[in-house]
TIVO-2410 file (N, C-alpha, C; in nm, 3 decimals):
# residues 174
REC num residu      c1      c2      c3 atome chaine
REC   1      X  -7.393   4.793  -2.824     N      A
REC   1      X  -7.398   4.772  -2.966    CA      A
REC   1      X  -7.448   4.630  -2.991     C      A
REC   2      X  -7.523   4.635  -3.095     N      A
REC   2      X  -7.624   4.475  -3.124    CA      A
REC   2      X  -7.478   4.413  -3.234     C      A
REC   3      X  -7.474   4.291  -3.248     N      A
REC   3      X  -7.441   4.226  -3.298    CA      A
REC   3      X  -7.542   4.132  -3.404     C      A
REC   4      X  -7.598   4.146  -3.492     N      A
REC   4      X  -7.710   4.095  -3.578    CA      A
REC   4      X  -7.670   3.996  -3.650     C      A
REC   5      X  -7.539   3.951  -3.676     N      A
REC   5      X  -7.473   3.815  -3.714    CA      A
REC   5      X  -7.393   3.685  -3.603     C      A
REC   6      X  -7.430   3.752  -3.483     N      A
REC   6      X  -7.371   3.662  -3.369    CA      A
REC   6      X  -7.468   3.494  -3.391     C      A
REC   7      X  -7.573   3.516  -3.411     N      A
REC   7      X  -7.648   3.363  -3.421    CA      A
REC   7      X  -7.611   3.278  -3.537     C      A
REC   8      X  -7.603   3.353  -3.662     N      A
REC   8      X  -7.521   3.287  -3.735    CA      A
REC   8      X  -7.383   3.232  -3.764     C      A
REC   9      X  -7.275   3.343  -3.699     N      A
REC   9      X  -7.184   3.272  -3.700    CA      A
REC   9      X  -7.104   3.155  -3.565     C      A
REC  10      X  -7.229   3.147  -3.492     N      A
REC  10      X  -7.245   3.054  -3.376    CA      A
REC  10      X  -7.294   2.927  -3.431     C      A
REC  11      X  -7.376   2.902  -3.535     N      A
REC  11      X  -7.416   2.818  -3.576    CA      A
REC  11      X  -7.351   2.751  -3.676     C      A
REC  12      X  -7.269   2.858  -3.735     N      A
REC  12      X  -7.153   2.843  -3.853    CA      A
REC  12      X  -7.033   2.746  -3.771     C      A
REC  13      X  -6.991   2.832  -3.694     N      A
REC  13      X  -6.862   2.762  -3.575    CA      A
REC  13      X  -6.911   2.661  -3.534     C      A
REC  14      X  -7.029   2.641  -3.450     N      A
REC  14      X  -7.066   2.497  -3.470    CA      A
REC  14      X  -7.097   2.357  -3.526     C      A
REC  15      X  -7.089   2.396  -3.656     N      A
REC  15      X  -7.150   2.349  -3.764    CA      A
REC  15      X  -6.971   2.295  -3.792     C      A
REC  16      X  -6.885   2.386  -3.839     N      A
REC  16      X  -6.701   2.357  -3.868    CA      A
REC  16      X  -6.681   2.239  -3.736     C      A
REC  17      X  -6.745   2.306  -3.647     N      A
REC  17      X  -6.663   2.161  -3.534    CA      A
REC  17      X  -6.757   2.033  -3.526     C      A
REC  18      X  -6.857   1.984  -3.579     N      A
REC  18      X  -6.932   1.894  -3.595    CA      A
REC  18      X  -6.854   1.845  -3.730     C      A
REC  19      X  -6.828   1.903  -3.826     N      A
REC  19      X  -6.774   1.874  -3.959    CA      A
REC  19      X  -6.666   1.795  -3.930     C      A
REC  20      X  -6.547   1.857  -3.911     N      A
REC  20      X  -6.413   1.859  -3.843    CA      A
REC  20      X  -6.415   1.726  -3.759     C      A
REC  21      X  -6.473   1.719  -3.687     N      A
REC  21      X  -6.476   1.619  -3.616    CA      A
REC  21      X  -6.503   1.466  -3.674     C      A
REC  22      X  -6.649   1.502  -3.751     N      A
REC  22      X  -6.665   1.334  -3.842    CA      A
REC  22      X  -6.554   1.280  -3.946     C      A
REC  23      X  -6.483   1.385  -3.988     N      A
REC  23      X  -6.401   1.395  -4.065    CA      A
REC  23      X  -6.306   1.330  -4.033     C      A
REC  24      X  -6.245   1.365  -3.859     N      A
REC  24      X  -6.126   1.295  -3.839    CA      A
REC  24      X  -6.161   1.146  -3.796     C      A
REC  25      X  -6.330   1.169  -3.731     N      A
REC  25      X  -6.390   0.982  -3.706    CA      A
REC  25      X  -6.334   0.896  -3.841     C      A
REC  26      X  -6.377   0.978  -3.965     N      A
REC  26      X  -6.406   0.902  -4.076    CA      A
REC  26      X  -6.279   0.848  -4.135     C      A
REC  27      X  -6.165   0.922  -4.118     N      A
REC  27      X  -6.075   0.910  -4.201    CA      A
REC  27      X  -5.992   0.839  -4.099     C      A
REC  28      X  -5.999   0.858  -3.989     N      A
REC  28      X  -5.936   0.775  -3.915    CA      A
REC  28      X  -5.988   0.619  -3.872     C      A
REC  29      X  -6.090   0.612  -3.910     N      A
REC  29      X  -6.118   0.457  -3.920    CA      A
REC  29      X  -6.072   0.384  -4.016     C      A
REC  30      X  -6.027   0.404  -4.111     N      A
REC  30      X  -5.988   0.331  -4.210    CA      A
REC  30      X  -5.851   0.380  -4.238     C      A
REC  31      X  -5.765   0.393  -4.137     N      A
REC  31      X  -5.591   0.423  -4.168    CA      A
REC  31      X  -5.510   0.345  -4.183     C      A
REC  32      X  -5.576   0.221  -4.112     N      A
REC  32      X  -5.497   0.079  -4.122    CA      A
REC  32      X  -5.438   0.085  -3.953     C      A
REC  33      X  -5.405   0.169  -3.865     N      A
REC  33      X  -5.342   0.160  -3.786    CA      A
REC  33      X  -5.426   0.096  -3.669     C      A
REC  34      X  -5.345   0.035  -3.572     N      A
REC  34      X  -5.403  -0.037  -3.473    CA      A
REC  34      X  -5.379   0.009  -3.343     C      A
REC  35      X  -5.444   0.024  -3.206     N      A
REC  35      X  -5.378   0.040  -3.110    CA      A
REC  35      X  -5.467  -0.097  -2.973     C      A
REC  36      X  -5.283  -0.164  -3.029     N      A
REC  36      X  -5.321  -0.287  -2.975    CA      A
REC  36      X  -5.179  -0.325  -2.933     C      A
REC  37      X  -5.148  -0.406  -2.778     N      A
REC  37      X  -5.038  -0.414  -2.710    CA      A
REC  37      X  -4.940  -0.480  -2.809     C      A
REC  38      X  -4.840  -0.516  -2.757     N      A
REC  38      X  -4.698  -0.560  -2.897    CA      A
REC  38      X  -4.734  -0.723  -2.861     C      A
REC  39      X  -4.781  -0.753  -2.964     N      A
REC  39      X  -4.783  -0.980  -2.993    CA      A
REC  39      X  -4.917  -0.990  -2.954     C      A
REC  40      X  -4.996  -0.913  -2.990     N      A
REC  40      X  -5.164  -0.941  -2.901    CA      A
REC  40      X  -5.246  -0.976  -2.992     C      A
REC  41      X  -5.233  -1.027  -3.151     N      A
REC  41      X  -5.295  -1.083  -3.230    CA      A
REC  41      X  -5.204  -1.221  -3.236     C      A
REC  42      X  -5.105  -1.238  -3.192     N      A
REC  42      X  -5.070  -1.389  -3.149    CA      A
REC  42      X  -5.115  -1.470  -3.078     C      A
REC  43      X  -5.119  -1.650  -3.110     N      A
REC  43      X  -5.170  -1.760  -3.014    CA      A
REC  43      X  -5.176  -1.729  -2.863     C      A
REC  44      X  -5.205  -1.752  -2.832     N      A
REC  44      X  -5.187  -1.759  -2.597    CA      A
REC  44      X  -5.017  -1.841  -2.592     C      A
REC  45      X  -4.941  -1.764  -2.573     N      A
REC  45      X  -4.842  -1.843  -2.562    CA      A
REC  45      X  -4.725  -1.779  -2.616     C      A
REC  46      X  -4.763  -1.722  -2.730     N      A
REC  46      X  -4.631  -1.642  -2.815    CA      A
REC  46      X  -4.656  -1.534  -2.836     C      A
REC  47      X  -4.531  -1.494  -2.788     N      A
REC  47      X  -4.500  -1.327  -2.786    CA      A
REC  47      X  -4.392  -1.312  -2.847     C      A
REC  48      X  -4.268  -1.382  -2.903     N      A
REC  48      X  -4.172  -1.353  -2.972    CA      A
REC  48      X  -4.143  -1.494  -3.060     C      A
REC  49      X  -4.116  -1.476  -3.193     N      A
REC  49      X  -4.104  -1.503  -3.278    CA      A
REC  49      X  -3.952  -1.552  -3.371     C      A
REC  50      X  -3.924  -1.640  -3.406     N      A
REC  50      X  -3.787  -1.655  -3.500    CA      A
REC  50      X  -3.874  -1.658  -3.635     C      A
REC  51      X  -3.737  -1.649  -3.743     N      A
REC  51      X  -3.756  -1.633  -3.822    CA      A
REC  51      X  -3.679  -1.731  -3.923     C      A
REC  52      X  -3.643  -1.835  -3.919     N      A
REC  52      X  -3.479  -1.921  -3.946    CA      A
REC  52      X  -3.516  -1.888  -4.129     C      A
REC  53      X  -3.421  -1.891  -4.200     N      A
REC  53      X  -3.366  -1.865  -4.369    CA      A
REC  53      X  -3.499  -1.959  -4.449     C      A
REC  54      X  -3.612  -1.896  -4.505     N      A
REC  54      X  -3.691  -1.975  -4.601    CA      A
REC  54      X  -3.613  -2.043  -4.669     C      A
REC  55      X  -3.704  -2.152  -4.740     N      A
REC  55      X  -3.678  -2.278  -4.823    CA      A
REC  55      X  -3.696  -2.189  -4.974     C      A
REC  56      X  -3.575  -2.270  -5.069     N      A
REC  56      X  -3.611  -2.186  -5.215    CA      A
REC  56      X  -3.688  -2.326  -5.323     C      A
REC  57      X  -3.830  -2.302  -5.343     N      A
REC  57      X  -3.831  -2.451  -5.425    CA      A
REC  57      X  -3.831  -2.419  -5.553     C      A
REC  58      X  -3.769  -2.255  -5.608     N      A
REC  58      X  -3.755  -2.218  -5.719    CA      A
REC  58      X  -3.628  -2.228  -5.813     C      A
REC  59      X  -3.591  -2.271  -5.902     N      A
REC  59      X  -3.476  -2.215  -5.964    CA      A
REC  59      X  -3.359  -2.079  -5.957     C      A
REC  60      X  -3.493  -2.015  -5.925     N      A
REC  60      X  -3.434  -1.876  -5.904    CA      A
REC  60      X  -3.305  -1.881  -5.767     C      A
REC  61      X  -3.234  -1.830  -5.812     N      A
REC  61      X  -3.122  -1.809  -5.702    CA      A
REC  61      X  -3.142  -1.703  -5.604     C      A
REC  62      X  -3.090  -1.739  -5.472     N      A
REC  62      X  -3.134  -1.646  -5.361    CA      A
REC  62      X  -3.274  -1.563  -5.339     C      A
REC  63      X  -3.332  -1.598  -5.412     N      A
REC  63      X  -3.473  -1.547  -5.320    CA      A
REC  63      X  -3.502  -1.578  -5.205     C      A
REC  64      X  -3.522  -1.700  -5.119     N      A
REC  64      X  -3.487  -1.739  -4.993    CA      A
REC  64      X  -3.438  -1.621  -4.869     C      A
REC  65      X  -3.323  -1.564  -4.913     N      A
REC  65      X  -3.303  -1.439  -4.838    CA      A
REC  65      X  -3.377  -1.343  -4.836     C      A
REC  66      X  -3.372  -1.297  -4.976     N      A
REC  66      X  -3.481  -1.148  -5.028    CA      A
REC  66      X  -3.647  -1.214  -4.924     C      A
REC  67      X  -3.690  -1.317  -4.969     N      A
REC  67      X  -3.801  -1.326  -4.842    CA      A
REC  67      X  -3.777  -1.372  -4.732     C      A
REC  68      X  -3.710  -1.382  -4.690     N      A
REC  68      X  -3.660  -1.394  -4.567    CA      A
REC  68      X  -3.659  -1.274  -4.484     C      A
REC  69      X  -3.574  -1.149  -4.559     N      A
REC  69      X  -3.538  -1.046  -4.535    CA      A
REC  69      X  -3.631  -0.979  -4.462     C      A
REC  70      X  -3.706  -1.006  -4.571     N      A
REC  70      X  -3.849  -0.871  -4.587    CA      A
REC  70      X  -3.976  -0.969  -4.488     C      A
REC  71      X  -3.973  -1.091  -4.448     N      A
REC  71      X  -4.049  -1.127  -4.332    CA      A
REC  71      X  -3.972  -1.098  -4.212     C      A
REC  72      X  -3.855  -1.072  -4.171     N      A
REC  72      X  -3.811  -1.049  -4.063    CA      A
REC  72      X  -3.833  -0.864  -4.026     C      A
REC  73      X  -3.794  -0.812  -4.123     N      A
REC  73      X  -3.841  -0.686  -4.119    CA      A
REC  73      X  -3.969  -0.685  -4.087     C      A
REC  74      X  -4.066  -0.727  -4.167     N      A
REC  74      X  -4.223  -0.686  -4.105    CA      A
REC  74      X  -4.244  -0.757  -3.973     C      A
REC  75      X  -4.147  -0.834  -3.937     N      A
REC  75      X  -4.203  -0.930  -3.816    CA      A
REC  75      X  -4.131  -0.790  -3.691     C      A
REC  76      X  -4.024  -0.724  -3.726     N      A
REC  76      X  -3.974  -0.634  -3.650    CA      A
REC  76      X  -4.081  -0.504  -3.640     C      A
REC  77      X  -4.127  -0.523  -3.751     N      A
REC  77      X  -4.185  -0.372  -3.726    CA      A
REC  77      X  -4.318  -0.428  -3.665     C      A
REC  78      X  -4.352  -0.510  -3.630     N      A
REC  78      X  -4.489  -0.502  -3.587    CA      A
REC  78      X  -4.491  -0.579  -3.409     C      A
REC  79      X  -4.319  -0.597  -3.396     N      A
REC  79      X  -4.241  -0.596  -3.283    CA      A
REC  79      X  -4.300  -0.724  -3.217     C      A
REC  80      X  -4.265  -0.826  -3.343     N      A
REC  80      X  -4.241  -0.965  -3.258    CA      A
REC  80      X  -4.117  -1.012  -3.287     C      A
REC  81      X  -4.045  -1.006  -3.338     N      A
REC  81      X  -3.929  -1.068  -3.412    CA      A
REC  81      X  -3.826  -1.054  -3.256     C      A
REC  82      X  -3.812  -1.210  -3.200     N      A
REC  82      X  -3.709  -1.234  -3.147    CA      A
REC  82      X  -3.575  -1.153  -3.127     C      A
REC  83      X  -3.527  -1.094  -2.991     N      A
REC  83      X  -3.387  -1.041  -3.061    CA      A
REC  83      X  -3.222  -1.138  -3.014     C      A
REC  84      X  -3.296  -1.276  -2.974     N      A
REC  84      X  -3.226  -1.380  -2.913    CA      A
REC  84      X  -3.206  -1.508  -3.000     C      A
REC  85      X  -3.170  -1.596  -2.940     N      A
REC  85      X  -3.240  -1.766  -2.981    CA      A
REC  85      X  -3.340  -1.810  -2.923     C      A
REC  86      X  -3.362  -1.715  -2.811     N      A
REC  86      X  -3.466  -1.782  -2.764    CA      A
REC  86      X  -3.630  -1.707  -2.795     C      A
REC  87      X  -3.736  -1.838  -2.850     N      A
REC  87      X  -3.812  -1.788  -2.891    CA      A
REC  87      X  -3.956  -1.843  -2.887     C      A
REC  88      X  -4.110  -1.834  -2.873     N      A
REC  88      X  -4.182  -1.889  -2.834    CA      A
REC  88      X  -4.236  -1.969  -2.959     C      A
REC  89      X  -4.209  -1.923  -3.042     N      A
REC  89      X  -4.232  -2.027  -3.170    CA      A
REC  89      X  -4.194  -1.941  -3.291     C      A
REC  90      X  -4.183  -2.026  -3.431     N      A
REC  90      X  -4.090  -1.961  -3.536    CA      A
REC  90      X  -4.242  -1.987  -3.635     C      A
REC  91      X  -4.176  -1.852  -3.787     N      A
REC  91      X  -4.245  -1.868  -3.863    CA      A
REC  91      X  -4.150  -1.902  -4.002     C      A
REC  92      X  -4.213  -2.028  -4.044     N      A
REC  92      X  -4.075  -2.117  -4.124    CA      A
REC  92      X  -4.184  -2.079  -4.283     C      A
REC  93      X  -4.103  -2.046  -4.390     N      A
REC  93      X  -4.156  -2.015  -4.520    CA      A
REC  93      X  -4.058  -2.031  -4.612     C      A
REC  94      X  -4.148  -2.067  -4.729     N      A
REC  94      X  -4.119  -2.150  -4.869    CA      A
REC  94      X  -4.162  -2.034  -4.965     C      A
REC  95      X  -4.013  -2.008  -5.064     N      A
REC  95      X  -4.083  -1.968  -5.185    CA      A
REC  95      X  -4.108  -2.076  -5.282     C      A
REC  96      X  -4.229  -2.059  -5.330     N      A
REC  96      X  -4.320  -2.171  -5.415    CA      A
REC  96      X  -4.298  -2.156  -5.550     C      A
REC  97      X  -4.273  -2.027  -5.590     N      A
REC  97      X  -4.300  -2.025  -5.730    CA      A
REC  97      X  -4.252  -1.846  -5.791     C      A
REC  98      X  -4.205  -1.862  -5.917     N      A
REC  98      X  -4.137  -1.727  -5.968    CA      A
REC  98      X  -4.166  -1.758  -6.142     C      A
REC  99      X  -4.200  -1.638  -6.164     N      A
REC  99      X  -4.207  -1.655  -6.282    CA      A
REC  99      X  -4.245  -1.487  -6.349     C      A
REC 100      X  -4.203  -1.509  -6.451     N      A
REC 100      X  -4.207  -1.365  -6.587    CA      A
REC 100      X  -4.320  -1.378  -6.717     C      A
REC 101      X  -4.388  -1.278  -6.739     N      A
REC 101      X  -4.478  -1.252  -6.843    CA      A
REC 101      X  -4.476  -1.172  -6.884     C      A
REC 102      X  -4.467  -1.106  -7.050     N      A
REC 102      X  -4.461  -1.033  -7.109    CA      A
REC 102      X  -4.634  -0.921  -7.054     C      A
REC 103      X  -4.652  -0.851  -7.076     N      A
REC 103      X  -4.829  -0.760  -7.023    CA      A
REC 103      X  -4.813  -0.751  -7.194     C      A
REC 104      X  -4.937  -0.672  -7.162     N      A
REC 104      X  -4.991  -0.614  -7.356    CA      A
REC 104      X  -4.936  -0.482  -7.337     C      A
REC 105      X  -4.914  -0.415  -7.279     N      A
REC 105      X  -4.821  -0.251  -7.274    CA      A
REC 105      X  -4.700  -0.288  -7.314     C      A
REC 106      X  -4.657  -0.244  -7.369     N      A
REC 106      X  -4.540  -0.278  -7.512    CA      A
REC 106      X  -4.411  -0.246  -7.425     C      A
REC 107      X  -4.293  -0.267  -7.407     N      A
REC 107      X  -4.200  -0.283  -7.318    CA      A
REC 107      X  -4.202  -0.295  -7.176     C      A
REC 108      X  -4.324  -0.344  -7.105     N      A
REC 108      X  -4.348  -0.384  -7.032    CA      A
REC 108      X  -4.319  -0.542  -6.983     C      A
REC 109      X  -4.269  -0.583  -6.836     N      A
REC 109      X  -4.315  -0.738  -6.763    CA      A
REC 109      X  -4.319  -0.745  -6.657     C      A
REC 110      X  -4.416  -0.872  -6.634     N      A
REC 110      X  -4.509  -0.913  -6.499    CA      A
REC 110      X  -4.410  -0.999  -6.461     C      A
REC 111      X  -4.357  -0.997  -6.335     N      A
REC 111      X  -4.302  -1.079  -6.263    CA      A
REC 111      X  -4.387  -1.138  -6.176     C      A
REC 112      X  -4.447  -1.250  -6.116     N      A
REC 112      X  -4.497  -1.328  -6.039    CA      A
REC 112      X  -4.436  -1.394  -5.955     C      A
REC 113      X  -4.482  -1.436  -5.795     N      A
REC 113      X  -4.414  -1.508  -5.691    CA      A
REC 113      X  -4.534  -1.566  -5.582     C      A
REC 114      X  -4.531  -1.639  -5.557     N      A
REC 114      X  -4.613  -1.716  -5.457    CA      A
REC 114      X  -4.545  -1.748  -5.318     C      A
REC 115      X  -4.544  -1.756  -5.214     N      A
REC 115      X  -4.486  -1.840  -5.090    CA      A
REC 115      X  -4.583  -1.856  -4.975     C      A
REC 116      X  -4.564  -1.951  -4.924     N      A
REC 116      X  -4.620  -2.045  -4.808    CA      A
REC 116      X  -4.528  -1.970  -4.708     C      A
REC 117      X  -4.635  -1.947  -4.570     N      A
REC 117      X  -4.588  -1.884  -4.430    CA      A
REC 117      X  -4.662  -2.010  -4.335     C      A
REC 118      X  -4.583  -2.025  -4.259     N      A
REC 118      X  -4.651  -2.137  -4.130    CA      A
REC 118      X  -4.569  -2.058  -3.967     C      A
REC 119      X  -4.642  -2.045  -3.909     N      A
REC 119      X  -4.640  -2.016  -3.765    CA      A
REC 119      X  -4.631  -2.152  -3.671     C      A
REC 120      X  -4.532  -2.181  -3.650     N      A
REC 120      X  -4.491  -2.331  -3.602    CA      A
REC 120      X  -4.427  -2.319  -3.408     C      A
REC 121      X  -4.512  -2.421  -3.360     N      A
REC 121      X  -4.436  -2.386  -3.217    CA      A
REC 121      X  -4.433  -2.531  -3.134     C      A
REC 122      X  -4.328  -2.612  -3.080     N      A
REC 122      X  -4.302  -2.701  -3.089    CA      A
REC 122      X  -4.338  -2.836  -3.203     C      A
REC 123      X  -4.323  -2.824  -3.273     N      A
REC 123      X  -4.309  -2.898  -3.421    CA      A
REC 123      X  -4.516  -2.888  -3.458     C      A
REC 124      X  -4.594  -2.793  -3.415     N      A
REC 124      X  -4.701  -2.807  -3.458    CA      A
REC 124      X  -4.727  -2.671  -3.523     C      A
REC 125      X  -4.807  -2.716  -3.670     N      A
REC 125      X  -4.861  -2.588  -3.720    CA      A
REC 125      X  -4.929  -2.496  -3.639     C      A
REC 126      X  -4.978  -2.387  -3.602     N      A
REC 126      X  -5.062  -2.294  -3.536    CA      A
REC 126      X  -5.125  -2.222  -3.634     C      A
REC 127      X  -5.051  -2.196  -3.772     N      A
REC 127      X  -5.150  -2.084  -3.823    CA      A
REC 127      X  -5.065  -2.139  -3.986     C      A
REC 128      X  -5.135  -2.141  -4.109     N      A
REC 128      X  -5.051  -2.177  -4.216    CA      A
REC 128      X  -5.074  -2.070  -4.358     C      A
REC 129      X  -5.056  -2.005  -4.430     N      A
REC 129      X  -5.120  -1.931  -4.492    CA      A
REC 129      X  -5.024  -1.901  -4.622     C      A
REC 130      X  -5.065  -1.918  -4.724     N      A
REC 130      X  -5.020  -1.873  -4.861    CA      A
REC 130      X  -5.015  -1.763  -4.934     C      A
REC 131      X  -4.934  -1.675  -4.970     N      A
REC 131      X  -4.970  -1.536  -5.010    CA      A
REC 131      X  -4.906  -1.525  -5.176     C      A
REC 132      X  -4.967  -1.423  -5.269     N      A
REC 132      X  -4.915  -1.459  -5.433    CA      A
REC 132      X  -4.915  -1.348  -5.445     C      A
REC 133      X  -4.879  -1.254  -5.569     N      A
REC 133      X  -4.912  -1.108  -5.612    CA      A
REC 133      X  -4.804  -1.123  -5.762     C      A
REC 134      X  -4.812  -1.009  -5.783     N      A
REC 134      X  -4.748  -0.971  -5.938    CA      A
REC 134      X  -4.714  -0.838  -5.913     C      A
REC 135      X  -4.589  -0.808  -5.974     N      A
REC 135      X  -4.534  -0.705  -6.017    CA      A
REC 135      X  -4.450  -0.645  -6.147     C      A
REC 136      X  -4.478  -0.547  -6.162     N      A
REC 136      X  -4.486  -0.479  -6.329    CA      A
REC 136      X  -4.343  -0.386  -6.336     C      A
REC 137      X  -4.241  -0.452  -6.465     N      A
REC 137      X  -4.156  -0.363  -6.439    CA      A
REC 137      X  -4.104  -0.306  -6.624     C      A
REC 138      X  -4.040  -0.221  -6.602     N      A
REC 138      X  -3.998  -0.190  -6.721    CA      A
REC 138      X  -3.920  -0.251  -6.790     C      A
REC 139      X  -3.894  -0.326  -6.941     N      A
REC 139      X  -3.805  -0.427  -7.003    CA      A
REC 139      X  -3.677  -0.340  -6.986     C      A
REC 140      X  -3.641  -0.145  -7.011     N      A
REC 140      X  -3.575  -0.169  -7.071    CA      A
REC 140      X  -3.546  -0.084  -7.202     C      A
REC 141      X  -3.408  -0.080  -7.254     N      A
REC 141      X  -3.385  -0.008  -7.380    CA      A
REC 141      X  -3.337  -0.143  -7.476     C      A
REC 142      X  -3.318  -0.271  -7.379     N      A
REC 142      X  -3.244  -0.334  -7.499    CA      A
REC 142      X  -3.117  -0.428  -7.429     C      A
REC 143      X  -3.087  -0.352  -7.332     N      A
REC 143      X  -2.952  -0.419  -7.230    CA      A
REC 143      X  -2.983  -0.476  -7.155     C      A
REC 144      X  -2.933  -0.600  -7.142     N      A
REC 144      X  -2.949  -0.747  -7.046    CA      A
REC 144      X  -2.939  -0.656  -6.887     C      A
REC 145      X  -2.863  -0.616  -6.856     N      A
REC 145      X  -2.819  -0.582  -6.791    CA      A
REC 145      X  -2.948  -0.468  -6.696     C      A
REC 146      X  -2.958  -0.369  -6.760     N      A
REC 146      X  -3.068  -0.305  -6.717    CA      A
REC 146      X  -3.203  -0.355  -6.722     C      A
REC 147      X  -3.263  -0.481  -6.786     N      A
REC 147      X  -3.345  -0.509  -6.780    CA      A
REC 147      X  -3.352  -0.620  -6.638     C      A
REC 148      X  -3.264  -0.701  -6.642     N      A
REC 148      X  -3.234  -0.740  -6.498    CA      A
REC 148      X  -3.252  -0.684  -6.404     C      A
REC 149      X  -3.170  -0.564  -6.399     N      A
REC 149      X  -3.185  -0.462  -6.275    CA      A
REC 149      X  -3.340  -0.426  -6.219     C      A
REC 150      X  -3.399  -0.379  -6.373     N      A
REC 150      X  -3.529  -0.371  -6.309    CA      A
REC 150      X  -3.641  -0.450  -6.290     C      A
REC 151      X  -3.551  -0.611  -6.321     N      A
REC 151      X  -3.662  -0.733  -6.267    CA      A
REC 151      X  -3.655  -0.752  -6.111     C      A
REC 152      X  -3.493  -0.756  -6.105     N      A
REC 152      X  -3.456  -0.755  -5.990    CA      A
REC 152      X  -3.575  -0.625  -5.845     C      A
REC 153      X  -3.537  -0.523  -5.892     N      A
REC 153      X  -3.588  -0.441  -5.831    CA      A
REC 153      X  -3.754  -0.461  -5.792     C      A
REC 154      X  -3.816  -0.525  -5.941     N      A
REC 154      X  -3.990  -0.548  -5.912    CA      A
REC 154      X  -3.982  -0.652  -5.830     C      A
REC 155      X  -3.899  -0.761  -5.810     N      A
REC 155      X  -3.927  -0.899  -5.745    CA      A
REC 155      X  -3.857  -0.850  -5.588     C      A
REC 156      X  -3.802  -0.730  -5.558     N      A
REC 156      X  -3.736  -0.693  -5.377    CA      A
REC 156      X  -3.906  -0.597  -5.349     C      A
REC 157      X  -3.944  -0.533  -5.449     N      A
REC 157      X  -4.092  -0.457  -5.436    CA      A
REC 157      X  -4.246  -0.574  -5.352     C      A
REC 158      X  -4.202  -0.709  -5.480     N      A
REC 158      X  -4.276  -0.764  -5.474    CA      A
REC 158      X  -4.294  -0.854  -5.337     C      A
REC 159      X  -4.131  -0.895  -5.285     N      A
REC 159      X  -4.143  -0.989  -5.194    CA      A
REC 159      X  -4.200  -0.890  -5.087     C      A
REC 160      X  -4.167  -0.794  -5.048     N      A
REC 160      X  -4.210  -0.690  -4.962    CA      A
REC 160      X  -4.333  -0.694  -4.948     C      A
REC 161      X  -4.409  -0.669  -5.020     N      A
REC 161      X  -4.579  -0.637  -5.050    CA      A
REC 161      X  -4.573  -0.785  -4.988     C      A
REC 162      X  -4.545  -0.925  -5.020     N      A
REC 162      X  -4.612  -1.019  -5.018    CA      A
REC 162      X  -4.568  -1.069  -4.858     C      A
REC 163      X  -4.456  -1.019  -4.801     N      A
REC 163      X  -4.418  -1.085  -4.700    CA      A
REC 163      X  -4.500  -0.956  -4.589     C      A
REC 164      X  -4.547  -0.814  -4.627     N      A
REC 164      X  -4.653  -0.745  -4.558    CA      A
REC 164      X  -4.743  -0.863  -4.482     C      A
REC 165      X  -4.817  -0.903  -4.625     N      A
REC 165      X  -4.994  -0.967  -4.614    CA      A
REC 165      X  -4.940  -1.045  -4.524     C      A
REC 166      X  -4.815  -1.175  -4.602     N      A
REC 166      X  -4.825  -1.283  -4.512    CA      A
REC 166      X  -4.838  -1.268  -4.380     C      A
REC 167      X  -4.752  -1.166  -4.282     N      A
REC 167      X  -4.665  -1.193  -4.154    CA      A
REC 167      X  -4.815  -1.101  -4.133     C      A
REC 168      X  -4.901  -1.056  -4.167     N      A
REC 168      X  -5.045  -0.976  -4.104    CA      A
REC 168      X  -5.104  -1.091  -4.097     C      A
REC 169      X  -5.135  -1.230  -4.156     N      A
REC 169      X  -5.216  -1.272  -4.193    CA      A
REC 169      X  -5.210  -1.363  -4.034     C      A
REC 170      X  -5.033  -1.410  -4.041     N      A
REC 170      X  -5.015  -1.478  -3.915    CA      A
REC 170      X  -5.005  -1.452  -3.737     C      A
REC 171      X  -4.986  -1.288  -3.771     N      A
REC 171      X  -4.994  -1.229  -3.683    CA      A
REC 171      X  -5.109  -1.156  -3.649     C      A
REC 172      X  -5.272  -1.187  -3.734     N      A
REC 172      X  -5.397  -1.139  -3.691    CA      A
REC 172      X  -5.459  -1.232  -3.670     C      A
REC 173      X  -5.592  -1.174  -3.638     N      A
REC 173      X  -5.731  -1.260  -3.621    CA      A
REC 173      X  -5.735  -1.412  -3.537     C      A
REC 174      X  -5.696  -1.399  -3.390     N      A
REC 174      X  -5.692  -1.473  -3.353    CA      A
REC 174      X  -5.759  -1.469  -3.263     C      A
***
């Protein structure tokens, strides 16, 4: 028995796995993910990392921790973060600056934050880098209380996002 569609759907099946394939090239180049040994965008020298309590040069109370927090976390997840005292050099950071703005979207505000990251290893800079962003939160019905909450909440969002970039910034391109 002839088969009179075998060339086409040979060319069809071929055609899905040529597709299929650029597809996963394509989308997988740009995932963000890396496959690169653990501390291998660090100086010649450091492979583990401290993290000692940022400096607050803000008014704001306890932020210092909140970025603190959230650089030790990203420094864990990207598996340099010290699990000792002992350590090949520390990354010491300053929050710089905090501040609130009303947006033009009508019960809406912009919270803002800036901080300085330095990669320090026997009292010398190695790598120094500044990171800023903004985050947008809801005022609110009216209560102190809930509007706090959800400043609070944009500025634990925000340090996160910002202590991401930083601890990439110090821990790449070297």
């Amino acid at each position: 028995m002839s088969r009179p569609f075998a060339p086409v759907f040979r060319r069809f099946r071929s055609g899905v796995v040529v597709g299929v394939s650029a597809a996963c090239v394509v989308s997988g180049a740009g995932c963000g993910y890396r496959f690169t040994p653990r501390g291998s965008g660090l100086p010649e020298g450091v492979s583990t990392l401290c993290a000692p309590l940022f400096t607050n040069e803000t008014p704001e109370p306890t932020l210092e921790a909140l970025f603190t927090r959230f650089a030790r976390q990203e420094l864990t997840r990207v598996g340099s973060l010290s699990d000792g005292t002992a350590c090949d050099a520390r990354v010491e950071g300053s929050v710089l600056s905090v501040w609130n703005q009303p947006t033009i979207v009508g019960n809406y505000f912009r919270v803002y934050a800036s901080a300085r990251l330095r990669l320090v290893k026997d009292g010398q800079v190695l790598k120094d880098t500044q990171v800023s962003g903004a985050e947008d939160y809801l005022l609110g019905s009216g209560d102190v209380l809930e509007a706090e909450t959800h400043r609070q909440a944009a500025l634990d969002r925000l340090a996160e996002a910002l202590m991401r970039d930083g601890v990439h910034r110090l821990t790449s391109a070297w």
